[in-house]
C-alpha positions in Angstrom: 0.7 -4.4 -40.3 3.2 -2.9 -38.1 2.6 -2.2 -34.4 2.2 1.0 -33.4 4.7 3.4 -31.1 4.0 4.2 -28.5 4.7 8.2 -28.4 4.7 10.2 -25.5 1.0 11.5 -24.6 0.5 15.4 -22.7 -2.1 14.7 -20.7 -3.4 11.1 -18.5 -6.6 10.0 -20.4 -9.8 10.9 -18.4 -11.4 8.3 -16.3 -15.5 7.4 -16.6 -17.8 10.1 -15.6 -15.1 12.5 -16.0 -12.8 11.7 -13.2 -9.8 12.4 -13.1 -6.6 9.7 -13.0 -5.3 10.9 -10.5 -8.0 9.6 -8.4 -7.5 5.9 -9.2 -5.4 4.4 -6.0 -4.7 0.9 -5.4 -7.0 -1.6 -6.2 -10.2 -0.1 -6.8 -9.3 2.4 -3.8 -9.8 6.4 -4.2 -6.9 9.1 -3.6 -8.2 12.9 -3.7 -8.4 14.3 -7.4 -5.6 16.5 -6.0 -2.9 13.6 -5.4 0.1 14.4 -7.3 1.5 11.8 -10.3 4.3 10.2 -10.2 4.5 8.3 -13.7 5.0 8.5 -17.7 2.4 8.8 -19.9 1.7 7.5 -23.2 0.0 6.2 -26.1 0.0 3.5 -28.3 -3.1 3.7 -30.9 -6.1 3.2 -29.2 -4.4 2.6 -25.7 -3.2 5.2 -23.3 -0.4 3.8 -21.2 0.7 4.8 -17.7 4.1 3.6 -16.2 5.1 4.7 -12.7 7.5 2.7 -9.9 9.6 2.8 -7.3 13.5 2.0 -6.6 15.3 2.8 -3.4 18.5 1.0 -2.3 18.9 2.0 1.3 21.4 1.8 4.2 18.8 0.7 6.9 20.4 0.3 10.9 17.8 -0.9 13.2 19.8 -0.6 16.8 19.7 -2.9 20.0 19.4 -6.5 20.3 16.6 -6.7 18.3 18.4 -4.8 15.8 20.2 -5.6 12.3 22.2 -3.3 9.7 21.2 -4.2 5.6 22.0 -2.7 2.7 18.7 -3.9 0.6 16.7 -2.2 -2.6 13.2 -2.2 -2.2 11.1 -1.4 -5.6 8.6 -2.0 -7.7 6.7 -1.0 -11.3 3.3 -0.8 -12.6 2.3 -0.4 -16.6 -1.4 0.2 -16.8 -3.4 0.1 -20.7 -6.6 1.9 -20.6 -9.0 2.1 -23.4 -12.5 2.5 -24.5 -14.3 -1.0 -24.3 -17.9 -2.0 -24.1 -19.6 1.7 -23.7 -17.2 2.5 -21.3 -13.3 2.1 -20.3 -11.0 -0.6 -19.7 -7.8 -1.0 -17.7 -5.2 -3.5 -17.8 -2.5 -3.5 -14.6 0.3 -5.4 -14.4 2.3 -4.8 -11.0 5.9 -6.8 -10.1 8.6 -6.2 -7.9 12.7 -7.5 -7.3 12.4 -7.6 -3.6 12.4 -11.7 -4.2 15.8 -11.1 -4.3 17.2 -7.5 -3.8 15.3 -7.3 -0.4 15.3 -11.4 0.5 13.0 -13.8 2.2 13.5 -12.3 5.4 12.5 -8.9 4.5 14.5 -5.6 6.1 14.8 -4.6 9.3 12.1 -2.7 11.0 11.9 -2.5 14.8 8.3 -3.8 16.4 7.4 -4.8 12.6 5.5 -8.1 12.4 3.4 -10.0 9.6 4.1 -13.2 7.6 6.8 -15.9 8.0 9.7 -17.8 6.6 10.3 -21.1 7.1 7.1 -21.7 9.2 8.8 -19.2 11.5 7.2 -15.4 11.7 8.6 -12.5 10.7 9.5 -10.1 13.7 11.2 -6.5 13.3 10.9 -7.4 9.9 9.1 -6.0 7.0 8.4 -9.0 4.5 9.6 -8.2 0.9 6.9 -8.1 -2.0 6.2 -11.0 -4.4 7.4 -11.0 -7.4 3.5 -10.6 -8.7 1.8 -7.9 -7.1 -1.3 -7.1 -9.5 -2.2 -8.7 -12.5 -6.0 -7.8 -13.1 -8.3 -5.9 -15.1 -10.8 -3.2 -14.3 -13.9 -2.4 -16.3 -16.2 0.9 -15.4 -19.3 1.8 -17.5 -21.9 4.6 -17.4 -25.0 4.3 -16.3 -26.2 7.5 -16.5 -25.2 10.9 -16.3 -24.2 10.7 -12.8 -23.5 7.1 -12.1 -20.9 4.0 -13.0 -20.6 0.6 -12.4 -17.4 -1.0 -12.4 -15.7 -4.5 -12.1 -12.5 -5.7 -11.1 -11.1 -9.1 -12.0 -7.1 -10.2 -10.6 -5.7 -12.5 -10.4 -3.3 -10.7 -8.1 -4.8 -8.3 -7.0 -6.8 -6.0 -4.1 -9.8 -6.3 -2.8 -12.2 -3.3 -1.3 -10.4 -3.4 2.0 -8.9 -0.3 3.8 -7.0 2.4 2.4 -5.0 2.8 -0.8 -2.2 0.5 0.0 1.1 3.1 1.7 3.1 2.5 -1.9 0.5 4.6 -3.7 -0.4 7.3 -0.7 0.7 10.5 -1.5 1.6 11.0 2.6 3.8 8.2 1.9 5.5 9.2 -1.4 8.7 10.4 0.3 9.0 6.7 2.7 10.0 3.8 1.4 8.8 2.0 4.7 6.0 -0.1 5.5 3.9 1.1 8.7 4.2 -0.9 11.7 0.1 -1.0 11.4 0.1 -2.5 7.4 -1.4 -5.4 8.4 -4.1 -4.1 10.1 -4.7 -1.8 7.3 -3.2 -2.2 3.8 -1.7 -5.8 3.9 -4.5 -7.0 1.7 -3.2 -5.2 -1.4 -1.1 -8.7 -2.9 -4.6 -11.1 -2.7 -4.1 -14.1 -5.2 -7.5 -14.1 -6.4 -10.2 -11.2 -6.0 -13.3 -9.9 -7.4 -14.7 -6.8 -6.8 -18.1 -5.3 -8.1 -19.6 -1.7 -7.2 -21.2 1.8 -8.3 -19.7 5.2 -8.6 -21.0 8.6 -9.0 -18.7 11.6 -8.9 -18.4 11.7 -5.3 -19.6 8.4 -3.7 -18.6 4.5 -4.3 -20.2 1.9 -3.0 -17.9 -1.7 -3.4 -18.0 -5.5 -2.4 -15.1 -8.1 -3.1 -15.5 -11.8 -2.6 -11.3 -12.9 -2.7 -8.8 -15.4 -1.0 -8.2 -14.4 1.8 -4.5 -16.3 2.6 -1.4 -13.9 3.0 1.1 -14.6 0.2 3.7 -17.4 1.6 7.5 -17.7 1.7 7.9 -18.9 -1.9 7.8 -15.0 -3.3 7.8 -16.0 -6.8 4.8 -18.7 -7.2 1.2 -18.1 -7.5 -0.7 -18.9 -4.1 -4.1 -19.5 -5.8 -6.4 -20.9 -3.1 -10.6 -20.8 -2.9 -12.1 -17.7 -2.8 -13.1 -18.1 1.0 -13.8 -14.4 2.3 -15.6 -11.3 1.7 -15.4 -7.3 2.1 -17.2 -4.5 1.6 -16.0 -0.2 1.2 -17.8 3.0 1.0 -15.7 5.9 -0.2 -16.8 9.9 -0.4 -14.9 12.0 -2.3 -16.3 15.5 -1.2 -14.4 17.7 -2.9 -11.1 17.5 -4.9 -8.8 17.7 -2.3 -10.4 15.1 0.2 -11.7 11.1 0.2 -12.9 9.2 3.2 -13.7 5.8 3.3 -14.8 2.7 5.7 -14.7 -1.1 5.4 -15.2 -3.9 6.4 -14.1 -7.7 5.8 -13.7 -10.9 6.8 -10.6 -12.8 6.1 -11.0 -16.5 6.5 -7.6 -18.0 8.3 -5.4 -15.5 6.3 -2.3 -16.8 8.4 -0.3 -19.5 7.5 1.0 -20.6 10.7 -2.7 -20.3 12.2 -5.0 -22.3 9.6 -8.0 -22.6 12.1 -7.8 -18.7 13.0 -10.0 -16.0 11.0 -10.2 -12.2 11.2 -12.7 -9.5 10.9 -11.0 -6.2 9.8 -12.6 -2.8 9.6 -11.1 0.6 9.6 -11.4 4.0 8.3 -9.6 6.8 6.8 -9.0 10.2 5.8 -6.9 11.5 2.9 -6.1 14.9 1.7 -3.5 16.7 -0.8 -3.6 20.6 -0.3 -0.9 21.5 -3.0 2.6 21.0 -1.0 1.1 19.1 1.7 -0.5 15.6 1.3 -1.5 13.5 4.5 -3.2 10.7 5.8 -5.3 9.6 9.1 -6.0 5.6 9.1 -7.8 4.0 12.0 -7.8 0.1 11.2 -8.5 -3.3 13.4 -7.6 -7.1 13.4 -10.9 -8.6 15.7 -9.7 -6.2 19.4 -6.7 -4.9 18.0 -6.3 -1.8 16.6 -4.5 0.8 14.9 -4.2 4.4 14.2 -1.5 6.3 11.8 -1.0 9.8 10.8 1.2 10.3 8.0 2.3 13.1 6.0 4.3 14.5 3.5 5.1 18.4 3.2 7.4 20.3 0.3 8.3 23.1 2.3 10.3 24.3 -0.2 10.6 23.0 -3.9 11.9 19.9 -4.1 12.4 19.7 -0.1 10.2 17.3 1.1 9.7 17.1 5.3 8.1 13.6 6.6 6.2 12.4 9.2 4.9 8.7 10.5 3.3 8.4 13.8 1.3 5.2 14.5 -0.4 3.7 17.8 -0.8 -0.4 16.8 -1.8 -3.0 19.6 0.4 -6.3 19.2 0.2 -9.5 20.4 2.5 -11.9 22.0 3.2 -13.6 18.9 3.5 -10.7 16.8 6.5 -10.0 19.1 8.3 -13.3 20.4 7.8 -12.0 23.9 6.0 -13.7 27.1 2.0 -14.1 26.5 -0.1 -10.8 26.3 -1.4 -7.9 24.3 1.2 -5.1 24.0 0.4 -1.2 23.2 3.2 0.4 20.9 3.9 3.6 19.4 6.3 4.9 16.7 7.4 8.7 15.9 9.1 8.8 12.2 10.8 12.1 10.9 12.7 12.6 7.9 14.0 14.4 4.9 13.9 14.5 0.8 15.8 16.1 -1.8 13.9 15.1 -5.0 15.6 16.4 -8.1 12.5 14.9 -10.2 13.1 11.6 -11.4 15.7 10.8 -8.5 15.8 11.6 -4.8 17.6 11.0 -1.7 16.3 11.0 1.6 16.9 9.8 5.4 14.6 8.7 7.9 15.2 8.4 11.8 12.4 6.3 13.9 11.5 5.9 17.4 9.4 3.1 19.4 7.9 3.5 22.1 7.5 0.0 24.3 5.9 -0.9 27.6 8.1 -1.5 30.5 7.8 -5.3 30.1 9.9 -4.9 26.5 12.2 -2.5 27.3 14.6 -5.1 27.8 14.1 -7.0 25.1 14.6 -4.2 23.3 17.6 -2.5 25.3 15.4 0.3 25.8 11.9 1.4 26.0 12.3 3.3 23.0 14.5 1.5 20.4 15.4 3.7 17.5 16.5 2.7 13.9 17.7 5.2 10.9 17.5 4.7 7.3 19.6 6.5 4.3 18.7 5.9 0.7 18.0 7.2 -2.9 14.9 6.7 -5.0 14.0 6.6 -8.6 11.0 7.0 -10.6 9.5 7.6 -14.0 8.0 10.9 -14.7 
């Protein structure tokens, strides 16, 4: 028989208990019913299909000594099957990205950035690039009643219930191709190789636990770092009303760094999320163990099609994180910028400011090193 079409579809396919798409985040993670969609839509006999990604090639000039100037393309795209299965829905997601090699193993610039390594050496005012895999897993929700769900989540890439949808998929973040200086104190958990996640849903509350691997992905961007399932988590989400969701977790990552095989983390956080029309924004509070974290994000169409932008973020840092002489370091970022979005293409800039202690400011040739950032995005609609 021949395989059928798929043909464009009006309308995203309804979720389990009547939730909206729109609601599905990251992961297993909740946005606000209200969170704007940024993909195609389609069908393909009994399967709905949702495509949505991200490319932006960007200028980005980092100044100082610290600095660098890169032209790089950061991106990535997501095709999602959903169906009826077993007396409820399933959803296949398959997630990949280039940045193996149109960002690099070094990752872009990004001034008081840290996270990963190359070469057994760590990343610093750097943002690592993606994997080549960033999801590959399966998720599985089924009515129990008339007012509650249970759902299961199997990837082999994947995202376990830990912190907030992960900054690619946060509607405060739609406009910013950036990672926060705080992501891996918040959202770094979103590439896992190997997770498992298991939880109940009504219409307003979840309650989730994910047993996973808890290792950061390694240099080698295009392998599979499959490794025992050696750490746990656990995330309560309210969704009061369409336009909001909160949430709270906890987890324990057992020796998630490469460089540091005898040293584990406990991570907990919240967060706040809201879309109110024009304006979507976000308030994250997250910790490694002491350190913490706090970033307010936003993203406001003050006019159609003009997009304002906003990043500000408080992260504690240690001497590692940094290169610098032995201690625990307090820093700050302010990021403003701009977006034209003509629908399925954009361009935008960004300007950023740190804000170091007096023991950096050499280092960094000034207690508050700035870097800028021009570039042009695409994505389906």
């Amino acid at each position: 028989m021949p395989m059928p079409m798929a043909m464009p579809m009006a309308m995203p396919m309804a979720g389990v208990l009547g939730i909206p798409e729109a609601r599905a985040g990251s992961g297993t993670a909740w946005l606000p019913d209200s969170s704007p969609m940024h993909a195609a839509h389609l069908s393909a006999g009994k399967w709905t299909l949702m495509v949505h990604g991200f490319v932006a090639p960007l200028y980005d000039t980092q100044r100082g000594p610290r600095g660098d100037d890169r032209f790089t393309v950061i991106n990535w795209g997501m095709l999602t099957a959903r169906r009826g299965f077993g007396g409820g829905q399933v959803a296949l997601r398959v997630m990949a990205s280039a940045d193996p090699w149109t960002v690099g193993p070094r990752g872009y610039p990004l001034l008081l950035q840290s996270g990963e390594s190359y070469k057994g050496v760590p990343l610093i005012d750097r943002q690592h690039p993606h994997d080549l895999w960033i999801e590959l897993a399966a998720l599985w929700e089924r009515p129990l009643a008339a007012n509650l769900a249970a759902a299961l989540y199997v990837a082999a890439v994947g995202e376990p219930a830990v912190g907030p949808p992960a900054f690619q998929h946060r509607p405060s973040a739609q406009s910013d191709p950036f990672a926060p200086l705080g992501h891996h104190w918040q959202d770094a958990t979103h590439t896992t190789y190997g997770a498992l996640t298991a939880g109940i849903f009504s219409r307003s509350l979840k309650v989730e636990a994910s047993a996973f691997n808890g290792r950061e992905p390694d240099a080698t961007r295009t392998d599979f770092d499959f490794r025992r399932i050696d750490s746990y988590s656990g995330r309560v989400t309210v969704a009061p009303g369409p336009h909001w969701t909160l949430s709270t977790w906890y987890a324990y990552l057992d020796t998630p760094e490469e460089l540091h095989p005898g040293e584990s983390i406990h991570r907990y956080g919240v967060a706040v999320l809201t879309g109110q029309g024009s304006l979507n924004a976000a308030l994250v509070w997250g910790a490694n163990g002491n350190r913490h974290s706090v970033l307010v994000e936003g993203d406001l169409e003050v006019l159609r099609g003009h997009h304002m932008l906003t990043r500000v973020e408080y992260v504690r840092k240690s001497a590692e994180d940094l290169g610098v002489a032995p201690g625990d370091y307090d820093l700050g970022s302010l990021v403003l910028g701009y977006l034209k979005d003509w629908g399925t293409f954009s361009l935008g800039t960004r300007g950023a400011i740190g804000f170091v202690p007096a023991s950096l400011g050499a280092s960094y040739g000034s207690r508050t090193p700035v870097g800028v950032a021009v570039y042009g995005t695409w994505r389906p609609r």
